[in-house]
C-alpha positions as CSV (number, residue, x, y, z in Angstrom):
1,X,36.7,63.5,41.3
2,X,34.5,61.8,38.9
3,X,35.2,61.6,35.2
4,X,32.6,62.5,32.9
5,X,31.6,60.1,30.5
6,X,31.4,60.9,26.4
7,X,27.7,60.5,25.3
8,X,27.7,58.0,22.1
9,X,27.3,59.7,18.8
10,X,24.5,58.6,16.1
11,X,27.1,60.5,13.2
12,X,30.3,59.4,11.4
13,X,29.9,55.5,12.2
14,X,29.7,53.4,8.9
15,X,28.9,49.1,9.3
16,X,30.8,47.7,6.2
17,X,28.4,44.3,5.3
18,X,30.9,41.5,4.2
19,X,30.5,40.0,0.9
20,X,29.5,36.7,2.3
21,X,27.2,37.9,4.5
22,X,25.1,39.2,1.2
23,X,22.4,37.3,0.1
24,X,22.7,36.4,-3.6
25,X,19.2,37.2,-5.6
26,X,17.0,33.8,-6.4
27,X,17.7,34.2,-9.8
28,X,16.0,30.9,-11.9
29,X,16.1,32.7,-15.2
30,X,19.6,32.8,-14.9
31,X,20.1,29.6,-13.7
32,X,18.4,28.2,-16.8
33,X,20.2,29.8,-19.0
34,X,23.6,28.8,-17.4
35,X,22.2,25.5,-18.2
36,X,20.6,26.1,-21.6
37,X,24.2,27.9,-22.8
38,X,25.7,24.8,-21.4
39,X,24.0,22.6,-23.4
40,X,25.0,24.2,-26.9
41,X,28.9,25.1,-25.7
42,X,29.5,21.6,-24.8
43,X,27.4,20.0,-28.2
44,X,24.4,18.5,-25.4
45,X,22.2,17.0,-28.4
46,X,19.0,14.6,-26.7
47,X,20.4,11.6,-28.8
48,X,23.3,11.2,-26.6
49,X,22.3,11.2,-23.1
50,X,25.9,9.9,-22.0
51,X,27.1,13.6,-23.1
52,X,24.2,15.1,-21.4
53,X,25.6,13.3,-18.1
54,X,29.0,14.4,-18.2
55,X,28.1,18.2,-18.5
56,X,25.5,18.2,-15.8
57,X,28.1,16.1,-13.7
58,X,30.9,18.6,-14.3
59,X,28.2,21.7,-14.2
60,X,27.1,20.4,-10.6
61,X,30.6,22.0,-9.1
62,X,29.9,25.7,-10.6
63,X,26.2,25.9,-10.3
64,X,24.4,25.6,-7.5
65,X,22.1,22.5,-7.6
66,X,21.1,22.0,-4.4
67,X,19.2,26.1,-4.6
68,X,17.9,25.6,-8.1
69,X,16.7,21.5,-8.0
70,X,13.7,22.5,-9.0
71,X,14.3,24.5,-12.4
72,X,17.0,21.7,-13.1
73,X,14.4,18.8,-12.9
74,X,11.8,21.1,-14.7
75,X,14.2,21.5,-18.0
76,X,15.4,17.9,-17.6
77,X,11.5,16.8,-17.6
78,X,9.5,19.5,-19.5
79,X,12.6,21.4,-21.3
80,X,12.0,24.7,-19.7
81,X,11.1,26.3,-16.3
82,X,6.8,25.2,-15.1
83,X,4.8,27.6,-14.9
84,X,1.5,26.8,-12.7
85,X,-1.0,25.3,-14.8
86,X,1.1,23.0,-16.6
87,X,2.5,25.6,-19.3
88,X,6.2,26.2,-20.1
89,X,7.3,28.9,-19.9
90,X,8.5,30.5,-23.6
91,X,10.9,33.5,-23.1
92,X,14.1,34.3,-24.6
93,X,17.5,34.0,-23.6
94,X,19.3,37.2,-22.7
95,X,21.2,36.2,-25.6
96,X,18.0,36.0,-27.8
97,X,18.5,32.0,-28.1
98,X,15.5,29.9,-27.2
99,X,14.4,29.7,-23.3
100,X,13.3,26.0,-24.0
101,X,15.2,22.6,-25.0
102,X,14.1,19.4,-26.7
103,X,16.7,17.6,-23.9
104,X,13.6,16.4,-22.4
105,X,11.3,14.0,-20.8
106,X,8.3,14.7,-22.6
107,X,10.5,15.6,-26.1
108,X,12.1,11.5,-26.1
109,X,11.2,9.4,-28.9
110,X,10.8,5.9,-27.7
111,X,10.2,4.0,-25.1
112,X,15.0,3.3,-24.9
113,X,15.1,7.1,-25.1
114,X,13.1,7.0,-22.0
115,X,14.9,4.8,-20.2
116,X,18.0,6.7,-21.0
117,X,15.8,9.3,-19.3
118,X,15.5,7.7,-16.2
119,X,19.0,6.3,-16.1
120,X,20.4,10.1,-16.5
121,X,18.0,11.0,-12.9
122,X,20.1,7.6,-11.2
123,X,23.2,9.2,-12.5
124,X,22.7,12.6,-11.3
125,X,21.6,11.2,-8.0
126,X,24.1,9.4,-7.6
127,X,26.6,11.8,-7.5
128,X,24.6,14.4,-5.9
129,X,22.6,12.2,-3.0
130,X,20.7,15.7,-1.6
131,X,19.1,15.5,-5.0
132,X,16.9,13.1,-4.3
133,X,14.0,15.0,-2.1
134,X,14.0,17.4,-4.6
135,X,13.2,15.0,-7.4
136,X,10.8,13.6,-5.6
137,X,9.0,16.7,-5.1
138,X,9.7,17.5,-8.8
139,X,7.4,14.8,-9.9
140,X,4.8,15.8,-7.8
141,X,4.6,18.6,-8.9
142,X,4.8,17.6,-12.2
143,X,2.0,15.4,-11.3
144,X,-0.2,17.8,-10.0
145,X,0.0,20.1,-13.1
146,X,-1.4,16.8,-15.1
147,X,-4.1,18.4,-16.7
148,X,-2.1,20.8,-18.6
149,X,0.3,18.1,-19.7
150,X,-0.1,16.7,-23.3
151,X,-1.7,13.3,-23.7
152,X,1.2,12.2,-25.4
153,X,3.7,13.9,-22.6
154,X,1.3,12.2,-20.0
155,X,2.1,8.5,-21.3
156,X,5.9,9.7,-21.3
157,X,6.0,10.7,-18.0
158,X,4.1,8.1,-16.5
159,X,6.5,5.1,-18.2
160,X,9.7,7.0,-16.7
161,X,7.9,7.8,-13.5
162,X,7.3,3.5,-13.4
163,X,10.9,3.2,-14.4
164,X,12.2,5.5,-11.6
165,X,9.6,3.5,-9.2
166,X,11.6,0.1,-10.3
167,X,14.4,1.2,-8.8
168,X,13.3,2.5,-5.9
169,X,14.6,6.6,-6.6
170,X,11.0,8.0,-5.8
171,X,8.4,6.4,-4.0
172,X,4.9,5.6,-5.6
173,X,3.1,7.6,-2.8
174,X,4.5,10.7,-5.4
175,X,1.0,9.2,-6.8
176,X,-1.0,10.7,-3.9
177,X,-0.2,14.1,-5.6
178,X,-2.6,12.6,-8.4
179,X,-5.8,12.7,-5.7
180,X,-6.8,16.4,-6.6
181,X,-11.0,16.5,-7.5
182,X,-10.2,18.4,-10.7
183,X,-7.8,15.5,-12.2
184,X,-9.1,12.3,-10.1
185,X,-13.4,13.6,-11.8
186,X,-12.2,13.4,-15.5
187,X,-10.5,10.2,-14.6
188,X,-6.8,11.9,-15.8
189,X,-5.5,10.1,-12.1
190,X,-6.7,6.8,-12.7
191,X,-5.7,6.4,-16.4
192,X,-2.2,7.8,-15.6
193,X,-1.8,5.0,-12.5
194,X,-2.8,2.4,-14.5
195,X,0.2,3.3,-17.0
196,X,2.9,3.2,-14.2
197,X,1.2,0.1,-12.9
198,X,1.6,-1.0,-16.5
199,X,4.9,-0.1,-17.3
200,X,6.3,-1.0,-14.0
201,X,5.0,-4.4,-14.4
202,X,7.6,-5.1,-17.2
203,X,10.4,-4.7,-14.9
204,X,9.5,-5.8,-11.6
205,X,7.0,-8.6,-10.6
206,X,3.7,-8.4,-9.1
207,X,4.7,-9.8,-5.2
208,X,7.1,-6.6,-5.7
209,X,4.9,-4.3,-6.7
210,X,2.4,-4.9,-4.4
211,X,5.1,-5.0,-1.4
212,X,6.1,-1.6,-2.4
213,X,2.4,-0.2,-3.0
214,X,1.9,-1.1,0.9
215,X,4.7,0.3,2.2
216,X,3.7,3.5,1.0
217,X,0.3,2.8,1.6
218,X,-0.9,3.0,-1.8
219,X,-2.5,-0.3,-1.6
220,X,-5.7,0.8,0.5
221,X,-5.7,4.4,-1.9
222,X,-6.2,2.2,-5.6
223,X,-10.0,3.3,-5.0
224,X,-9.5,7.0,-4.7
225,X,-7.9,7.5,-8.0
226,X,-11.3,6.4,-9.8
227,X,-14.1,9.5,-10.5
228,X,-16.8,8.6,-8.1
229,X,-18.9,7.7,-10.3
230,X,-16.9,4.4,-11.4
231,X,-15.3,4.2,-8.1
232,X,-16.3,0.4,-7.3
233,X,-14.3,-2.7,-6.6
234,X,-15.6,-4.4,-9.6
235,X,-14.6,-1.9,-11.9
236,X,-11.3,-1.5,-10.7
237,X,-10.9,-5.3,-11.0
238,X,-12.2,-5.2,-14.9
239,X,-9.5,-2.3,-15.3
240,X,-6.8,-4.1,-13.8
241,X,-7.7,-7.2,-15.9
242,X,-7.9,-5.3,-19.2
243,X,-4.6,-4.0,-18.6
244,X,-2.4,-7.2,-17.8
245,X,-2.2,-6.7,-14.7
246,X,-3.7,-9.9,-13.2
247,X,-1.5,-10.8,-10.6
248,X,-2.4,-7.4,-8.7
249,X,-5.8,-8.4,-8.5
250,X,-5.1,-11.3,-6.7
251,X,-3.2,-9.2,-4.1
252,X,-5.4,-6.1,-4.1
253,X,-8.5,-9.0,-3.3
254,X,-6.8,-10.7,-0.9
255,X,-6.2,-6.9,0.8
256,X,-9.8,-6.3,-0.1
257,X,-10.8,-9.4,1.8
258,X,-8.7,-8.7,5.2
259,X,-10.3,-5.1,5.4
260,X,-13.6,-7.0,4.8
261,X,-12.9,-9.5,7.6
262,X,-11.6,-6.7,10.0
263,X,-15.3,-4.6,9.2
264,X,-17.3,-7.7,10.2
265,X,-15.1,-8.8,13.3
266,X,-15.5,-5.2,14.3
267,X,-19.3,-5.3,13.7
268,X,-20.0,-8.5,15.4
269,X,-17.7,-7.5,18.2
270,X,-20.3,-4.7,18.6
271,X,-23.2,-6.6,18.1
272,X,-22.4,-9.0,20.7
273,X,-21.3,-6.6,23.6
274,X,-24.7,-4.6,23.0
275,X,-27.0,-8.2,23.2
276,X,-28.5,-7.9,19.6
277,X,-30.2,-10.8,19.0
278,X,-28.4,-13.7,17.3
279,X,-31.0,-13.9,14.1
280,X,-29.9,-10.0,13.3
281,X,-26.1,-11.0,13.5
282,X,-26.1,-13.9,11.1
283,X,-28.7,-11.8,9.2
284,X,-25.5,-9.0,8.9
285,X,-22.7,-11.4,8.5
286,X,-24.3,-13.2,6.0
287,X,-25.3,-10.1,3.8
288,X,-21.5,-9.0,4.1
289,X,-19.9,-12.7,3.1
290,X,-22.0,-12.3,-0.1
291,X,-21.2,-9.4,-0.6
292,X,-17.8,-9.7,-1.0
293,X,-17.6,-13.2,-1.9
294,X,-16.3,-14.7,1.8
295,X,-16.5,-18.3,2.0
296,X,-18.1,-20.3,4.4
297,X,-14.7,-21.5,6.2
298,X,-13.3,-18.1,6.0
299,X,-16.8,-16.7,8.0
300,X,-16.8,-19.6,10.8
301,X,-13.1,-18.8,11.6
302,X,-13.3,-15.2,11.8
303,X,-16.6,-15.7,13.7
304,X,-15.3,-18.1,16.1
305,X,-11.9,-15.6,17.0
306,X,-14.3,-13.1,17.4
307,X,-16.1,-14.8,20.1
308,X,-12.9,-15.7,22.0
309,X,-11.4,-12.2,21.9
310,X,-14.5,-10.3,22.4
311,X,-14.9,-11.9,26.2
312,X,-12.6,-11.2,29.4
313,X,-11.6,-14.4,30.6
314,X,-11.1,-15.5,34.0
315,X,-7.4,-15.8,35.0
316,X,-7.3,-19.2,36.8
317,X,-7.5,-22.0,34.2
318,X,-10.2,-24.1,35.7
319,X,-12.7,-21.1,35.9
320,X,-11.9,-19.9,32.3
321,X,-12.9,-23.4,31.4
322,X,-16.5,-23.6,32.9
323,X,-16.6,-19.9,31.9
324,X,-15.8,-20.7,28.1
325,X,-18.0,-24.0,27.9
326,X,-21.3,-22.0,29.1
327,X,-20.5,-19.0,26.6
328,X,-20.3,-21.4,23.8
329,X,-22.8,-23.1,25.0
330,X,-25.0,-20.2,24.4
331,X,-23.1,-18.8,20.6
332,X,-23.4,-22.5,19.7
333,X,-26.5,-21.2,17.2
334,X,-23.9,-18.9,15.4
335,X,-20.9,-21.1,14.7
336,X,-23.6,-23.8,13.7
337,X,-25.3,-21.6,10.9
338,X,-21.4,-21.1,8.9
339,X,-20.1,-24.5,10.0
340,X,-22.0,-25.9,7.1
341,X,-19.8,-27.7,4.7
342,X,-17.0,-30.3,5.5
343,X,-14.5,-27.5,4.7
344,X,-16.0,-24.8,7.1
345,X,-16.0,-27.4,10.3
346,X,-12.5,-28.5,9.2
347,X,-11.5,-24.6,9.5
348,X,-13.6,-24.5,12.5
349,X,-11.2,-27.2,14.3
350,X,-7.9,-25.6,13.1
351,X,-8.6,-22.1,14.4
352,X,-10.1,-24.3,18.1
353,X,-6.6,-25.8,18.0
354,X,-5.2,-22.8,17.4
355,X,-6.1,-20.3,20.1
356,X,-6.3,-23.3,22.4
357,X,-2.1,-23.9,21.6
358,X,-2.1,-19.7,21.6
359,X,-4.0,-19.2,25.0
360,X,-2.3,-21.2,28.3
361,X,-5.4,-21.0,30.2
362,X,-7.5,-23.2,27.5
363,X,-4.7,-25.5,26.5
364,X,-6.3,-28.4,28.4
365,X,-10.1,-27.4,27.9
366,X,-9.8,-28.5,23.6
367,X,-11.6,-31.6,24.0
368,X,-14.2,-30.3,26.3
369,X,-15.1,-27.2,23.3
370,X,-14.7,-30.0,21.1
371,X,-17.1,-32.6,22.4
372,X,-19.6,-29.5,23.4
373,X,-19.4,-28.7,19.6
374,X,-20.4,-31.9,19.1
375,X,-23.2,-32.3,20.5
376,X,-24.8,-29.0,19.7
377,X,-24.2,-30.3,16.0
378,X,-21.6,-27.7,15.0
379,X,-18.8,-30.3,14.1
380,X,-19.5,-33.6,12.7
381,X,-18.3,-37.1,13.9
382,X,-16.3,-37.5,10.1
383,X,-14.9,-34.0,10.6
384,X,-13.4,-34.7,14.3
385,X,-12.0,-38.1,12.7
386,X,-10.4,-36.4,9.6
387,X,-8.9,-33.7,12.4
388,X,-7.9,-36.5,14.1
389,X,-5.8,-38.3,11.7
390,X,-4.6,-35.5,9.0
391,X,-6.2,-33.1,9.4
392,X,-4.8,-31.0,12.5
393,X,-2.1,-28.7,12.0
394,X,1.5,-29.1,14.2
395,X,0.5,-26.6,17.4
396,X,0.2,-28.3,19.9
397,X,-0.3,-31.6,18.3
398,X,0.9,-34.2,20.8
399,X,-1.0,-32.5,23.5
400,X,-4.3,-32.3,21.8
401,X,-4.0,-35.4,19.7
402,X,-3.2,-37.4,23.6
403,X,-6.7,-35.5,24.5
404,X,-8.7,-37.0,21.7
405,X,-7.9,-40.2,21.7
406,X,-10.3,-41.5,23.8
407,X,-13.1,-39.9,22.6
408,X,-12.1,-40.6,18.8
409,X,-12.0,-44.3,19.7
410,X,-15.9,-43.6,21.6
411,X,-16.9,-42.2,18.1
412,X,-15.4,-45.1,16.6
413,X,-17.1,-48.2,19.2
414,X,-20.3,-46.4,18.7
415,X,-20.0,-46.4,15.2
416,X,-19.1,-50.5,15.0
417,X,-21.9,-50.9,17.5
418,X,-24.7,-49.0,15.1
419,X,-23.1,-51.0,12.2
420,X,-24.1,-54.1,14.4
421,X,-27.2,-52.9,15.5
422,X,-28.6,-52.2,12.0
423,X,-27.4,-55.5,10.8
């Protein structure tokens, strides 16, 4: 006989929610004025940071830090909670007391107060390490509320921004928060990275600076910051310049001029695989040497790798050989139109020796391309000579030297026998 089973009932039940289980409101009002109350219980005063450390270091095991980072870095920065735009906000304490403090970034005094600034965000992140994303997104923001800031807060922010920077707490691509049209157009982003660049510059060196910059890929970005108007290499090299900062030039030209190189290699490479004629591709490399002030030496060897690398070589060596001979043969025309100082051919030689020491296949074909270079006037009897004795660099060197021998002492009989001749 089957029992009959008790339907379930919708009535009488009650599901008791567990305290923990409750989520506790977002409250950042409150959490600012834990802080703010803090401050005057415990005597905080902005002239003695060291006392502002200890109560935020004892503070950090009662409040919760890691849910309110953000209204923590805003009082510690602006002295009150950000509103968008830039603004602070001005409220009251529920205790009537002031919903702002002059414990502050943009309140210090001098450039030590500053730095006392900076050393109290190490501190702090130092004892609490999740901190440190939330900084970094605290200056960001920050960052992008720029046009609101004061001028005077601006300058503030930007030395202890450098500072930080120094010591590696935040990383300079924060700075990409800068690249917004309405504060890169009234040139607010430039003028505030050429005070980090400035600042930072007193306490780390240029090789540094630079290093850092690329890692975050900054470097390649220095352009964007200028209003389109001014945005120009030469005028970001005057700014630089005006502002001490030298030494980045150098390094920012030097990047300048590898991005320059790459442009033309890849252009030529083009050029070449779609048969333009030879007149139109000196025409194009020549306009974009001047351009941006590429020497002669530096054109020939980028022109002569891009030969190499743009053809498919033949995988037995004495193939590749005949193969590479008749293609110079014919691009003879463009390595002769750059190779047109003693320096250039010198270059010229080096980067042959090079990819000849680099490349198995043509390790035994250097004095062929050099002879054939020869004689379709690209490199020059005293240039081969100078190679010869000084002048070659240590790859490959016993190798290519035993080649050359014998036609360096040719060059050298023929000479003697002119010298006879003419006599």
């Amino acid at each position: 006989m089957s029992q009959k089973v008790e339907k379930p009932s919708l009535s009488g039940q009650r599901i008791k929610t567990r305290k923990r289980d409750e989520k506790e409101k977002y409250d950042t009002i409150g959490f600012r004025d834990a802080i703010l109350t803090g401050f005057e219980n415990n005597k905080c005063v902005a002239s003695d940071l060291d006392g502002v450390h200890k109560y935020l270091d004892s503070a950090g095991n009662k409040l919760d830090y890691r849910r309110y980072a953000e209204v923590l870095f805003d009082l510690i920065i602006a002295g009150g909670i950000l509103a968008p735009g830039g603004s602070v906000l001005k409220d009251a304490r529920s205790d009537g007391q002031p919903g702002t403090t002059e414990i502050c970034v943009f309140c210090a005094k001098d450039d030590p107060h500053l730095k006392g600034f900076a050393n109290l965000f190490v501190k702090l992140i130092r004892r609490y390490k999740y901190l440190e994303r939330s900084l970094e997104d605290s200056f960001g923001k920050v960052l992008m509320f720029l046009r609101g800031i004061e001028p005077e807060q601006r300058q503030k922010l930007a030395t202890v921004s450098a500072l930080l920077f120094s010591v590696g707490l935040i990383p300079p691509s924060v700075l990409t928060k800068l690249l917004q049209d309405h504060i890169v157009k009234d040139g607010l982003a430039f003028a505030f990275l050429m005070d980090c660049l400035k600042r930072w510059a007193e306490e780390k060196d240029a090789a540094t600076i630079w290093s850092t910059l690329r890692r975050c890929q900054l470097e390649q970005k220095l352009l964007d910051f200028m209003p389109i108007a001014k945005r120009n290499e030469a005028n970001l090299t005057l700014a630089l310049s005006e502002n001490g900062l030298q030494a980045l030039v150098d390094f920012h030209k030097a990047h300048a001029c590898q991005s320059v190189k790459r442009e033309i290699q890849t252009t030529v490479s083009y050029m070449i695989e779609e048969n333009v004629s030879r007149d139109k591709i000196i025409e194009e490399i020549t306009q974009k040497s001047q351009t941006y002030g590429l020497t002669d030496a530096d054109v020939v060897v980028l022109l002569w790798n891009t030969l190499m690398n743009v053809k498919e070589w033949n995988k037995k060596e004495e193939l590749a050989a005949e193969q590479s001979l008749k293609y110079l043969r014919q691009e003879a025309v463009l390595l002769s139109e750059f190779a047109n100082s003693a320096k250039a051919e010198m270059a010229l030689m080096r980067a042959i020796q090079e990819y000849c020491y680099d490349n198995i296949n043509f390790l035994k074909v250097f004095q062929r391309i050099v002879i054939l270079l020869y004689k379709q006037d690209v490199l020059s009897e005293d240039t081969i000579n100078k190679w010869y004795n000084d002048g070659h660099t240590q790859k490959g060197k016993g190798v290519f030297l035993d080649q050359m021998k014998s036609f360096v002492e040719w060059l050298k009989t023929a000479e003697e026998e002119s010298e006879e001749d003419e006599d």
